[in-house]
Structures are given as C-alpha cells and as structure tokens.
N, C-alpha and C positions, 0 to 999 in steps of 0.2 A: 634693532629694536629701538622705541622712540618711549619717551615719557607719554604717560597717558592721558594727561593734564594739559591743557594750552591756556591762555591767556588771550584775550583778544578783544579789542579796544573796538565801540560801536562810533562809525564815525557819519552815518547817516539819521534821517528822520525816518525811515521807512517801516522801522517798527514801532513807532509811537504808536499806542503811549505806555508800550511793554517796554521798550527798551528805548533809551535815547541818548544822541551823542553826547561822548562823555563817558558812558557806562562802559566798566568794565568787566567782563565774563569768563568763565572757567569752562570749558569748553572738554569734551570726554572725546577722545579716538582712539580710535582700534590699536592696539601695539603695534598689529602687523600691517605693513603699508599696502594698501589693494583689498585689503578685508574689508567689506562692506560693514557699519555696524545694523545692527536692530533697530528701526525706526516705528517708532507711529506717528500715524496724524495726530495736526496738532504740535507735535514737540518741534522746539526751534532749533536750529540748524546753520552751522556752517560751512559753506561750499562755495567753491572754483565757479566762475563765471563760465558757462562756457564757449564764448567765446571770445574770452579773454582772459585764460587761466592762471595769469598772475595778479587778477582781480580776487579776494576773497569778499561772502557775499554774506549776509543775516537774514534767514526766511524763517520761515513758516514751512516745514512739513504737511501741505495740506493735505495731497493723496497717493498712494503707491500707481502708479500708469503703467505699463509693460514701457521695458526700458529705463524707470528711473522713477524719479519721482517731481511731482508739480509742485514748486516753492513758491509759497504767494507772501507778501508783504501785507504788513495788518496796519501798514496808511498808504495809500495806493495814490492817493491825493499827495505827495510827498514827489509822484516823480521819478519812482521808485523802479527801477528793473529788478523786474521775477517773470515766472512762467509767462504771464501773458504776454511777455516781450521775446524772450527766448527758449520756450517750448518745454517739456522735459528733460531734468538734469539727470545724466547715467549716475547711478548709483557710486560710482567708481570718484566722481567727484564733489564727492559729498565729507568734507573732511572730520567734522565730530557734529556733534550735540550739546546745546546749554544745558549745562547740569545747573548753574549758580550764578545771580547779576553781585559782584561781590563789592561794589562801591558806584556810586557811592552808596554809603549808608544807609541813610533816609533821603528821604526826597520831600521837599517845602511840600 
C-alpha cells in the first residue's frame, strides 16, 4: 500500500497560466498500484510519459479515447509534449490527480 498523497514540483510552462514552474501540487492516487483512478475531462493530471516512463508529465485530462486518455497542455505554445505528440496514454499510466496548487501562496 502507498500513501495517497504525493507532492510534485511543476517544472515546465506548459500549463500556463494554471500552473507554473515553481508550483507545488498535492496530487491524489489510487492506494492500489495498477488501479486506475476516476477521471473526468478537464481535471489535471499526473502521468508517465510514455515513452519515456521515468519522465513524469502535467496535463489536462481532455478526453476518455478507447485505450486511455488524450492529455493536452493548456500552452501548447510553451513547446509542450502531450497527446498531439504522443498519441493516447493507457489509463495504466496515469499516476494521480491535482487535488491542490499548495504554494505558492499568492501569486503577484
């Protein structure tokens, strides 16, 4: 069993101007490793590159696709690899959910 809770440090632009380097996130996973969670469109999302699975990645949930789901970056202008670079991600490496941006604080 794993804590359900992760931490995890934004270190791209590619979700500006939701999230930006610097920001740090509290991130929800399944207890059970291989359990898929509950997704919807829209919610942002932590996952495995895949094909580069000791890359971890910040998307966009935008749609369920047979097979997984299409992660898109919300500044695509940034540079950014998501779905339209590498296709759908299996559900399988998709490791949690932003629950919380928990610092900083405010933002200027």
């Amino acid at each position: 069993m794993r804590w359900p809770l992760w931490r995890v440090a934004v270190a791209e632009r590619s979700m500006e101007p939701a999230l930006r380097p610097g920001d740090w996130l509290f991130v929800r996973r399944t207890m059970i490793p291989g359990r898929p969670l509950r997704l919807r469109a829209g919610q942002v999302v932590v996952a495995r590159h895949p094909g580069r699975r000791d890359l971890l990645i910040v998307k966009r949930a935008a749609r369920q696709q047979d097979g997984g789901w299409w992660l898109a970056s919300d500044n695509p202008a940034a540079g950014a690899l998501d779905s339209r670079t590498f296709g759908v991600v299996p559900g399988d490496l998709i490791e949690g959910r932003v629950v919380l941006r928990y610092w900083p604080l405010r933002r200027p």
